[in-house]
N, C-alpha and C positions, 0 to 999 in steps of 0.2 A: 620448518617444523612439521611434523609428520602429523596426519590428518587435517590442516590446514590448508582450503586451496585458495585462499588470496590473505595477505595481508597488504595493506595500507600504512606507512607512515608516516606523520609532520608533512600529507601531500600537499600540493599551493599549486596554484594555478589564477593566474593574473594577467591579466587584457590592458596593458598600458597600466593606469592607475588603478584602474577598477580589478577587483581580487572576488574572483568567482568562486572559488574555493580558497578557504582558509585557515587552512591545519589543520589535514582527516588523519586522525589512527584507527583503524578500524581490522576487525580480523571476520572471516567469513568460513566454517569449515566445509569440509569436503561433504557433499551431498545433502548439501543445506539449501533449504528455499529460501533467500533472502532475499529483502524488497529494500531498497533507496526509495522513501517517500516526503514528499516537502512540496510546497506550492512552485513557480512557474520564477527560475530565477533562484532558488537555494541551492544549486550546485549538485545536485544529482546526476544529472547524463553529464556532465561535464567530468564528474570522477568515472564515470561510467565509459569515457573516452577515452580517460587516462586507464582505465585496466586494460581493454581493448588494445592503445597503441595509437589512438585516432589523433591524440592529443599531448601533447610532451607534459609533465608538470613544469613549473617554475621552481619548485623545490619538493625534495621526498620522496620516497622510493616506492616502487609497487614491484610485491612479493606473488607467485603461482607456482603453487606447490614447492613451498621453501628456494624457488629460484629466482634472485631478481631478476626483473625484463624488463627496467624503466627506459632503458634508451635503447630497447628491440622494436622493429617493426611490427605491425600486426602479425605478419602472416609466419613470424618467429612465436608468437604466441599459440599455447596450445587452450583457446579460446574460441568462440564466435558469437557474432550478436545479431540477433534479430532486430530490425526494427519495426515502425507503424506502418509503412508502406511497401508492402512485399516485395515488390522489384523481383517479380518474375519475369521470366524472358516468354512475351506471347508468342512466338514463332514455335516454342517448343512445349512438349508436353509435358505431362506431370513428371514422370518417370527422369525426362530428361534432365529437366529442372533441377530437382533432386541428385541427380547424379553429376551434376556441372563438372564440381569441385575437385570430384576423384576423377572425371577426363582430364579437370586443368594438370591435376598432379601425377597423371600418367596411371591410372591403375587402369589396370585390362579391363575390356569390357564386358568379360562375362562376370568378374567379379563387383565392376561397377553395377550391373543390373543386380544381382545378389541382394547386394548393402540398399541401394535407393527401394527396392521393394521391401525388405526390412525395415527402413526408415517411414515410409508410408503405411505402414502395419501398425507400427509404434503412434503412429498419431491418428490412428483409426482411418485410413484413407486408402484398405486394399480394395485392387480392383478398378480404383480408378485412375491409375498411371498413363492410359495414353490418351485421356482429356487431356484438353489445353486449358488454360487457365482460365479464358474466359465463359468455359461451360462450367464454372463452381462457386458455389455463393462466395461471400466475403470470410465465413468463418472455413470453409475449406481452404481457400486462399492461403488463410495465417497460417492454417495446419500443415499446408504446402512448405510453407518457408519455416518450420520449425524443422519438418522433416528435413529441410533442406541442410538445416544446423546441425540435426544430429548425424547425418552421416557420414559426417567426417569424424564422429566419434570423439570430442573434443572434452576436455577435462572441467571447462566452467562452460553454461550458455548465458550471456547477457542477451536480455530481454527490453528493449529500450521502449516504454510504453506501445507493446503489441496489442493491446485489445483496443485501442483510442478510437478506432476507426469504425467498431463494430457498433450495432444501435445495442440497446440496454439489454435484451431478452438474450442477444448470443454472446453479448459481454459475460452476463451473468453465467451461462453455461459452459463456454469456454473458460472464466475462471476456475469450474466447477474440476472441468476437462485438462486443463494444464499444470493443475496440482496432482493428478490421478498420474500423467505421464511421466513426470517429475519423480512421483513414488518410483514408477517400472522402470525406468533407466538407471534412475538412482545417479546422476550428476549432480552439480552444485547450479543453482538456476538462482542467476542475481537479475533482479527484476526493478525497473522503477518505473515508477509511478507517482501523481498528483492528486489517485482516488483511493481516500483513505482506507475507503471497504474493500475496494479490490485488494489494498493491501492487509487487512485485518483479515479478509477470507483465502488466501492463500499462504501464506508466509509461516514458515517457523521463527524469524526473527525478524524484527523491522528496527529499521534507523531512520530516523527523521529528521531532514534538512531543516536548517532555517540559513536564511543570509552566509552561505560557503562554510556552514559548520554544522556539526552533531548536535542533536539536543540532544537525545534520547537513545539506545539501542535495547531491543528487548524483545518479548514474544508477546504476540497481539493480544494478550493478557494483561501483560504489565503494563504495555505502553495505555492500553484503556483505560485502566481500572487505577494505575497508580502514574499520572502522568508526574515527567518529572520535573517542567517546569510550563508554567502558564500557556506560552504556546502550543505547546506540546497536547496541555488540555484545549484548549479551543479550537486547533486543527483538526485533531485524529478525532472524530465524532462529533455530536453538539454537547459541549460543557457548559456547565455554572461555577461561576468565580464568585465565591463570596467573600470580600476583605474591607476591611477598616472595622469600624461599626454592626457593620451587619454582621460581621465575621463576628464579634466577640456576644453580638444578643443572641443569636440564634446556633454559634456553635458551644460557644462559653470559652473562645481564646483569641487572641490576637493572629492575625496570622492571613494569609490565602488561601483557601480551599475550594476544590471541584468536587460537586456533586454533578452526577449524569442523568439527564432528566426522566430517562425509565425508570427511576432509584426513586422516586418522589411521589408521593399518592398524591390524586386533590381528593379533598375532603368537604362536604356537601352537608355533613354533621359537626358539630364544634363537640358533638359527644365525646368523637372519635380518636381526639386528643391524647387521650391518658399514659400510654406506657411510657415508665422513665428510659426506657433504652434507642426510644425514639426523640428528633427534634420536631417542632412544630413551627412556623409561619401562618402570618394571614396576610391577606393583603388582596388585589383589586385585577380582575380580569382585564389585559391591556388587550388581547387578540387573542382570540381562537383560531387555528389553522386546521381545517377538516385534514385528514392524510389519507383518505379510507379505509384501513386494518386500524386507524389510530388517531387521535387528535394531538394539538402540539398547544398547550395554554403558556401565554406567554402573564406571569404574573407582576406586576409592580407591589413587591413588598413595604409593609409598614414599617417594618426596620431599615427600608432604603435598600437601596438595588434593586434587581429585578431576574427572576428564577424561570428557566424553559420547566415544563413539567410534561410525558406525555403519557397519554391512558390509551389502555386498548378501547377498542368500539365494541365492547360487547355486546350491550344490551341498548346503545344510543344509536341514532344517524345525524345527519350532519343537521336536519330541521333541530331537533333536541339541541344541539351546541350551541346556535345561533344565539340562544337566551343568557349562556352565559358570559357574553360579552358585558363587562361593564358589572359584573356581578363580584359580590366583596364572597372569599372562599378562605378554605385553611389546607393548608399543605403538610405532609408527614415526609422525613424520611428515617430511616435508623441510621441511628449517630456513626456507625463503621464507615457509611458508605460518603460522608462528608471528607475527602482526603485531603492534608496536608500538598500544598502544594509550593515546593521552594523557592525561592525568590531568583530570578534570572542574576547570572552573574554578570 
């Protein structure tokens, strides 16, 4: 199919009895940031092996650019994957590094040097080609072994949790950094991941693992704001499940629903109550969590259950918070942002 560069179908992949993957359809187009995201054990890098080549399935085909390759080797695939640990070669330098691929596959060397300086441009790293590896932090490193991806020029990059390694400050800016290069080359960048944010701050579309199967596929809009089954809400962010009872006092229906606890004022007034287009709660401070830009009030409702709710720190510090442990409050939110959420099949 033309502008599709992977499709998936009825994929299986099973380890003696145990079934790691369980019947993936999924379609990915051409020059799309997608993320595979699910906790440790939902079958993410395991389909992630099976687009690769790494991995045979057990049943179902995998489609790159309208071509099957299920029973091709990797290096028949017009594919490559990064993974967490760069596996640079320290003997050799940047430039070299970079350029492996096109020596293994015979291209001349003045055009291999061409392409690997090109490729080190694209991930912001001219100039320093005849470093070795171990003169360059860790986020150079990755940006080594991306470049090292793209210069073979390849039609999808799998990305098998690449930033895992990095501490938090260049995680964060490398996510910032590999959505920007993603733009400029404009390939299809399948990405997975265990860290919901990393996947909500890069991603055009995100599919969410649970147990060898899809929950969810969607853009990090939908998958937040309208999760589509209780998992779904509880993983990707911090949600609130209100159902049985509590669901029918305080939304007025039977059913499940996720509210998201920035969507929830506390209320310090019982004035403040009034508008019909808002619901209201009260009920009993169980914890407060300072967070510094923000606190986290973990509520025990009178209608049963119990609501995260969090507030900026505007005008409080964390001495102010401490008081409202144990203190009886009311909670607002508007009734849209209370969503229906479907029952697992």
């Amino acid at each position: 199919m033309e502008g599709m560069a992977i499709r998936l179908q009825g994929l299986r992949k099973a380890y003696g009895r145990t079934e790691a993957v369980a019947g993936v359809d999924l379609e990915i187009a051409d020059g799309e940031f997608f993320s595979m995201l699910g906790p440790s054990g939902s079958g993410k890098t395991t389909v992630l092996r099976m687009i690769a080549g790494f991995e045979a399935p057990s049943a179902g085909t995998v489609e790159l650019a309208g071509r099957e390759v299920t029973r091709l080797a990797p290096f028949e695939r017009n594919v490559h994957t990064v993974f967490q640990d760069y596996a640079l070669f320290p003997h050799m330098t940047i430039e070299q590094n970079v350029a492996y691929s096109l020596k293994v596959r015979k291209v001349a060397k003045a055009e291999r040097l061409v392409r690997a300086r090109a490729a080190l441009a694209q991930v912001r790293l001219e100039g320093l080609g005849r470093r070795r590896p171990s003169e360059l932090s860790g986020g150079q490193r990755q940006r080594v072994a991306l470049a090292r991806a793209l210069v073979g020029r390849p039609r999808v990059l799998l990305l098998d949790e690449p930033l895992g390694a990095l501490d938090l400050k260049l995680r964060e800016q490398m996510q910032v950094e590999l959505k920007a290069i993603q733009r400029e080359v404009g390939i299809t960048f399948v990405f997975v991941t265990h860290d919901q944010e990393e996947a909500l701050t890069m991603s055009d579309r995100i599919a969410v693992f649970h147990q060898g199967r899809i929950e969810q596929v969607g853009t990090p809009a939908e998958i937040y704001e309208r999760p589509a089954t209780p998992f779904v809400a509880g993983f990707v962010g911090t949600s609130n499940l209100l159902s049985g009872e509590a669901a029918r006092r305080l939304v007025g229906a039977p059913g499940t629903y996720s509210i998201r606890p920035e969507k929830i004022r506390v209320l310090k007034d019982h004035a403040e109550f009034g508008e019909p287009e808002h619901a209201t709660a009260t009920g009993t401070v169980a914890e407060v969590v300072y967070l510094g830009d923000a606190t986290r009030f973990l509520v025990d409702l009178d209608a049963g259950g119990r609501l995260t709710a969090v507030q900026q720190n505007l005008e409080t510090s964390a001495e102010d918070l401490s008081a409202f442990r144990g203190a009886r409050i009311g909670l607002r939110w508007h009734r849209r942002h209370a969503v229906r959420v479907p029952d697992a099949p």
